[in-house]
C-alpha positions as CSV (number, residue, x, y, z in Angstrom):
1,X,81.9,120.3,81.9
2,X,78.5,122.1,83.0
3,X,78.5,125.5,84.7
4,X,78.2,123.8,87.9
5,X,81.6,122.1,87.7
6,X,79.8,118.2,86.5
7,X,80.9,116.3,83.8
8,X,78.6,115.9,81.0
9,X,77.8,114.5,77.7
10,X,80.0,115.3,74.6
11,X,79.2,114.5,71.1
12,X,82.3,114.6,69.3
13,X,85.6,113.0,69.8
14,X,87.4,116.0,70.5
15,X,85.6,117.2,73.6
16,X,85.9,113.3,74.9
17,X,87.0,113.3,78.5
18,X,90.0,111.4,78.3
19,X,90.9,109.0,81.7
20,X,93.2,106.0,82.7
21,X,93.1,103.3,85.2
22,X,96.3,103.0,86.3
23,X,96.3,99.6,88.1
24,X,98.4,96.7,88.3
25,X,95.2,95.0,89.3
26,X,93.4,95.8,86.3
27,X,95.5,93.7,84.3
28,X,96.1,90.7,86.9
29,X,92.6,90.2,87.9
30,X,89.3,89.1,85.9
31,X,88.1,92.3,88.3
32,X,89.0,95.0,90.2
33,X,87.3,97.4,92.3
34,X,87.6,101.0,94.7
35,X,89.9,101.8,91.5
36,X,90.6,105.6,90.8
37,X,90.3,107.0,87.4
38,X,92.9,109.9,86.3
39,X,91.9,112.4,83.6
40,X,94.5,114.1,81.4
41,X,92.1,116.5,79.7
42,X,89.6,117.3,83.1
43,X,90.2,119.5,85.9
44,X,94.2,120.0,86.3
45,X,93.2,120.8,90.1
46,X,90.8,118.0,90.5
47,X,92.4,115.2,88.5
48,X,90.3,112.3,89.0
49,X,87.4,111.1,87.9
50,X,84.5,110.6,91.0
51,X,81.5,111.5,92.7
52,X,79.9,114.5,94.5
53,X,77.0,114.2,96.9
54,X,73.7,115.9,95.3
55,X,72.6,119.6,96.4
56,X,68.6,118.4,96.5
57,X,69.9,115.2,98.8
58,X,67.8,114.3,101.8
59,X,69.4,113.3,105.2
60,X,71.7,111.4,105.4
61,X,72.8,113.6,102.8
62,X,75.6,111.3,101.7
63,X,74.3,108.6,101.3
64,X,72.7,106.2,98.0
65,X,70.0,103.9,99.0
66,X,66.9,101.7,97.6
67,X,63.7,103.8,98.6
68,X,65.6,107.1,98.6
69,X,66.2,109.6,95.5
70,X,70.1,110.6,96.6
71,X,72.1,111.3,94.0
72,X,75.9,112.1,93.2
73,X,77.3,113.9,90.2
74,X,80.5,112.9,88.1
75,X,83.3,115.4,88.7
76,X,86.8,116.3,89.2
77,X,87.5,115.5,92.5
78,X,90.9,115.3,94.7
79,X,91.8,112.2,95.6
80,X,89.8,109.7,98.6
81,X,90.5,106.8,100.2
82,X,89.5,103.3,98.8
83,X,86.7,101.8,100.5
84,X,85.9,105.3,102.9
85,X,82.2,107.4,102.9
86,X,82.3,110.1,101.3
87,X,84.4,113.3,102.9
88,X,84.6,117.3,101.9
89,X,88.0,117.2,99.3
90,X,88.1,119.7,96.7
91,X,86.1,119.3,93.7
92,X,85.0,121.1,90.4
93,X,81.0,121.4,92.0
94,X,82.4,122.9,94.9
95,X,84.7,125.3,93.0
96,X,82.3,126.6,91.0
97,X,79.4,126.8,93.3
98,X,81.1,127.3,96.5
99,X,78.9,124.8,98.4
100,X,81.1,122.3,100.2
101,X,79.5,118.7,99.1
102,X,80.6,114.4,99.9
103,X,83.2,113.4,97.6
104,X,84.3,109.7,96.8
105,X,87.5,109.5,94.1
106,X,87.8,105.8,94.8
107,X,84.6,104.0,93.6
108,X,85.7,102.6,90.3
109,X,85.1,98.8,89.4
110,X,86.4,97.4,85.7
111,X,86.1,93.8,84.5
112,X,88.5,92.8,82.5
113,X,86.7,90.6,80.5
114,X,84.1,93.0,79.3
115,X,85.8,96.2,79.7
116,X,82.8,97.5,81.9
117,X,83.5,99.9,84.5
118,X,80.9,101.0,87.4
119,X,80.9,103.2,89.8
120,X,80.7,101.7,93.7
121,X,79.4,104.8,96.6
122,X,80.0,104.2,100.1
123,X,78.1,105.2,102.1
124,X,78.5,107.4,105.9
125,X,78.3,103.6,107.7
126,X,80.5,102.1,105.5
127,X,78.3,100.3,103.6
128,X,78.5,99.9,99.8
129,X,75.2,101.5,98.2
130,X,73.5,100.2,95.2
131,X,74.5,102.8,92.6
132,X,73.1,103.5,89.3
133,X,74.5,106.4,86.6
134,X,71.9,107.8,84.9
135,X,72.2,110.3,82.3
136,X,69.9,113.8,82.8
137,X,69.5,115.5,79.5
138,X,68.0,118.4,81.6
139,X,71.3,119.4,82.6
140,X,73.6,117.4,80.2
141,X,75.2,115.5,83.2
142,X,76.0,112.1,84.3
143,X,75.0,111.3,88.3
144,X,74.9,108.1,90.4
145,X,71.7,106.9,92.7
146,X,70.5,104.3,94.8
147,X,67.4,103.8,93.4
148,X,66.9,104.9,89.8
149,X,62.5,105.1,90.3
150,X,63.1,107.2,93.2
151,X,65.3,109.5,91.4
152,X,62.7,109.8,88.6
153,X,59.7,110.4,90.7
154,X,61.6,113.1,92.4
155,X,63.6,114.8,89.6
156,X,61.2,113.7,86.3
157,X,61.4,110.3,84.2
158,X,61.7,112.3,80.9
159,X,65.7,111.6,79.7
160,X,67.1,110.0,82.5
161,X,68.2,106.5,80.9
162,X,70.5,104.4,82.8
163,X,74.1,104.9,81.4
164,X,76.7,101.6,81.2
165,X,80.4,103.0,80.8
166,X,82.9,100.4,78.9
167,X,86.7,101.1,78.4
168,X,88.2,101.6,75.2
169,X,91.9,101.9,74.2
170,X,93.1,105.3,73.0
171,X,91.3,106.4,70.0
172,X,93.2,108.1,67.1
173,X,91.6,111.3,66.5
């Protein structure tokens, strides 16, 4: 985790972020989505695995979009509702920065077939945004946007490839 509370990048198995979908749904269904993800090895106060609305975000503040350069971080968030905008719940950005920020716990898709999983922002009208994660090397974090060319021009190109997440079973280690 980065000094500002945002999950990052880890090189070796033993500083792996370890998480679980604990659905029914993920196992009856080809696809399932507004899924929370639990980590056993994040944030005991903030035990699930989401997104927190940008500090450099333009209004609406909240919100991802085509032809805007929002962005979310991964964190540890509290718990949200499935398929609700973004709301103030505790979170590991806010705890270690003190600014209050958006949080969504609830924005997990998985396909069963594949094992991807992709994260799904709503946004303040309800409407699902477009939502890339992109990696920035700058910070060693992982974030979500609306438009990934946006979010270069604003924030620099250099190191920011797009980032596909697929679910694995446990891994001795």
């Amino acid at each position: 985790m980065t000094t500002y509370g945002h999950y990052g990048v880890s090189t070796n198995l033993a500083g792996a972020l370890r998480v679980s979908i604990g659905t029914s749904s993920c196992s009856s269904a080809s696809t399932a989505s507004q899924l929370d993800i639990a980590t056993s090895n994040g944030a005991a106060a903030y035990p699930h695995l989401g997104l927190v609305a940008g500090a450099a975000n333009t209004a609406p503040t909240n919100n991802l979009a085509a032809g805007s350069s929002n962005y979310a971080y991964l964190s540890g968030v509290a718990q949200t509702s499935p398929g609700a905008p973004a709301v103030a719940a505790g979170n590991t950005y806010t705890a270690a920065s003190g600014r209050a920020a958006g949080t969504e716990s609830a924005i997990w898709t998985y396909d069963a077939a594949s094992g991807a999983v992709g994260a799904q922002w709503i946004n303040g009208d309800g409407s699902v945004a477009p939502t890339y994660v992109v990696y920035s090397q700058a910070d060693s974090s992982l974030l979500a946007t609306g438009d990934v060319a946006k979010f270069r021009d604003a924030f620099g190109s250099a190191n920011k490839p797009v980032v596909t997440f697929k679910l694995i079973t446990a891994i001795a280690s």
